[in-house]
C-alpha positions, 0 to 999 in steps of 0.5 A: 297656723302651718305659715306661722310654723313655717317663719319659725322653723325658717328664723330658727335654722338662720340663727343655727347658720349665723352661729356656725360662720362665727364659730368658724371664724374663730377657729381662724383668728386662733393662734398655731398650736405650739410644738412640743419640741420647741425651747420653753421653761417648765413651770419648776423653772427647770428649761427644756432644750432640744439637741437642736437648738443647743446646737444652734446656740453654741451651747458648752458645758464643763464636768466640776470638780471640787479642788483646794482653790486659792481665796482671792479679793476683788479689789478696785485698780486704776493704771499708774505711770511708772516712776522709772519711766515717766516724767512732768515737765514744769518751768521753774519761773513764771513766763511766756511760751515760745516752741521748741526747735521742732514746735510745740509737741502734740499728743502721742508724739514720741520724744527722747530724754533730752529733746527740747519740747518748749521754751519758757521766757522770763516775764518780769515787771518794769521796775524789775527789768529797770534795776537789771539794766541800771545793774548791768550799766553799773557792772559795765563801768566798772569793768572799764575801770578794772581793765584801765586798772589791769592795764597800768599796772601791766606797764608798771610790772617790776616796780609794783608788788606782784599780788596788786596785779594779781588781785587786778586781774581778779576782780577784772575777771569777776566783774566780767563774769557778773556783767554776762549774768546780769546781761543774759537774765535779761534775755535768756529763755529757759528751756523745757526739756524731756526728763524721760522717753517716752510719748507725750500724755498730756499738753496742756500749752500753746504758743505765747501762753503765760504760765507759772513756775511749777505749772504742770505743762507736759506729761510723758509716759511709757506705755510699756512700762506702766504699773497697777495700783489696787486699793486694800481694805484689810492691812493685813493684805499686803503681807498674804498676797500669791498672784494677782490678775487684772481685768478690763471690759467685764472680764473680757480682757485679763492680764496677770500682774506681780506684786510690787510693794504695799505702802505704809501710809494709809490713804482715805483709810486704804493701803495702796498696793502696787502692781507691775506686769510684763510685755506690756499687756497694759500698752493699750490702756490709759493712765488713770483708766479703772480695772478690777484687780483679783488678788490671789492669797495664800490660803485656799478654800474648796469649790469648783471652779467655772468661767465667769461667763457661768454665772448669770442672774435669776428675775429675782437678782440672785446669782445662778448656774445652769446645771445640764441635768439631762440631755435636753433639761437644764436646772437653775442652781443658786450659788455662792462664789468668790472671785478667782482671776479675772476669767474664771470665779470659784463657786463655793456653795450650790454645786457638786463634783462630777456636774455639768455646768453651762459654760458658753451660752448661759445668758441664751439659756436664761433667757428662754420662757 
């Protein structure tokens, strides 16, 4: 009975053992516990954000305040070449290529007005080319006839009326001048010259290719001088326009613009609106690249105006500012807004005066949980 106590006592303590090396092994396979001065997102949605790790973001904030802003449209852009100082290049009869003085120009090479780019010579068919020269044998017999004709007459000065010589020589010099027509069609090459200075934008020609006349086959622009063109849904736009900035690369790159002209002609149901800049802030950029053009009007309307980079998105896509709250609390605001320039937006609707916004780093702050 006593051995019997024994094993039961004994299978007992090593069921406690086995128990107590497993709860010990559990307690290192746990993860660290989190600090709780670490960046996390409360369960409101507000973010907490030690002085430390705003630090180390760069985070930036901006008191608002609420002013009489300009209403702006966004409107869709792309870069147009300057009708002042841009050309196309196109023969005016159909015929094979031969280079200019200095080859064929390639692509960004600059060129002056006048500069013989290419040559175009004539193409004609056998028939064609054979009445030329049946043309050209009759003019030169002619012409031989005239000369023997200028020439008695010229021995007969005195004794024949003086006009006769005169209409002699006339027509001698109008067969001589259609003999040089008709023999140099037959050769002659027509000379592609620039229209303007420029740099070659496009060239779409090799050496002894056959083109057709009117064929489009160099383009030259100046890239200081190239203008902005925005298409407008509302017609009355044009007449309501204070300012306008461009911008590229998601705001990253902004230029201001002047208003040029609106057209008066509809365009897929838009009216084009034509744009200049100075200092040739579009030089970098290419014909026919796309922009977004924010068009300043006359009227205004309050908000408060913060940086683009402000606005970011919330997981349910809505837009949204961080708010600085407290020294180490910042709360998500939906916000409505509209465009201002091309840096900055004019928040309308989700913010107050004398708040401070997150203006450098809010996509860092978004991005906590």
């Amino acid at each position: 009975m006593r051995s019997a106590l024994t094993k039961i006592i004994w299978a007992a303590m090593a069921v406690l053992a086995s128990t107590a090396f497993a709860h010990d092994g559990g307690h290192e396979d746990a993860p660290p516990p989190v600090a709780s001065n670490a960046p996390k997102r409360e369960p409101d949605g507000r973010v907490f954000l030690p002085k430390a790790s705003q630090r180390q973001l760069a985070i930036l904030t901006q008191l608002t305040e609420t002013r009489a802003l300009p209403r702006a449209v966004e409107l869709a852009g792309r870069v147009v070449m300057d009708a002042n100082a841009g050309g196309k290049v196109q023969p005016t009869q159909a015929g094979r290529i031969e280079p200019g003085p200095k080859g064929l120009p390639v692509l960004g090479q600059a060129v002056r007005k006048g500069d013989v780019l290419a040559f175009v010579r004539p193409s004609v068919s056998a028939i064609e080319r054979a009445n030329q020269t049946a043309q050209s044998a009759e003019l030169q017999a002619n012409l031989g006839l005239a000369r023997q004709r200028v020439a008695r007459l010229a021995e007969l000065e005195g004794s024949v009326p003086r006009k006769e010589i005169e209409a002699a020589q006339a027509e001698l010099r109008s067969l001589t001048a259609r003999s040089a027509a008709v023999a140099g069609s037959l050769s002659s090459s027509e000379a592609l010259r620039a229209p303007v200075s420029g740099f070659i934008a496009a060239a779409n020609v090799v050496a002894g290719q056959v083109v057709d006349a009117r064929e489009l086959l160099f383009d030259i622009v100046d890239p200081t001088r190239l203008r902005v063109e925005a298409i407008a849904h509302d017609l009355a736009l044009a007449g309501d326009i204070a300012g306008a900035t461009a911008s590229v690369d998601g705001g990253k790159t902004s230029f201001k613009l002047a208003f040029v002209g609106a057209s008066r002609t509809l365009r897929e149901q838009a009216l084009p609106v034509l744009f200049s800049t100075t200092g040739g802030a579009l030089a970098s950029l290419a014909v026919g690249q796309a922009l977004t053009v924010v068009v300043q009007t006359r009227s205004t309307v309050k908000g408060v105006a913060v940086p683009a980079s402000a606005l970011v998105k919330n997981p349910g896509n809505q837009d949204i500012v961080w708010v600085h709250t407290a020294a180490e609390r910042f709360e998500p605001r939906s916000v409505r807004y509209t465009p201002l320039d091309g840096a900055s937006i004019s928040v309308t609707e989700g913010l107050k005066a004398g708040e401070r916004v997150v203006v450098q780093g809010a996509s860092l702050v978004n991005q906590v949980r």
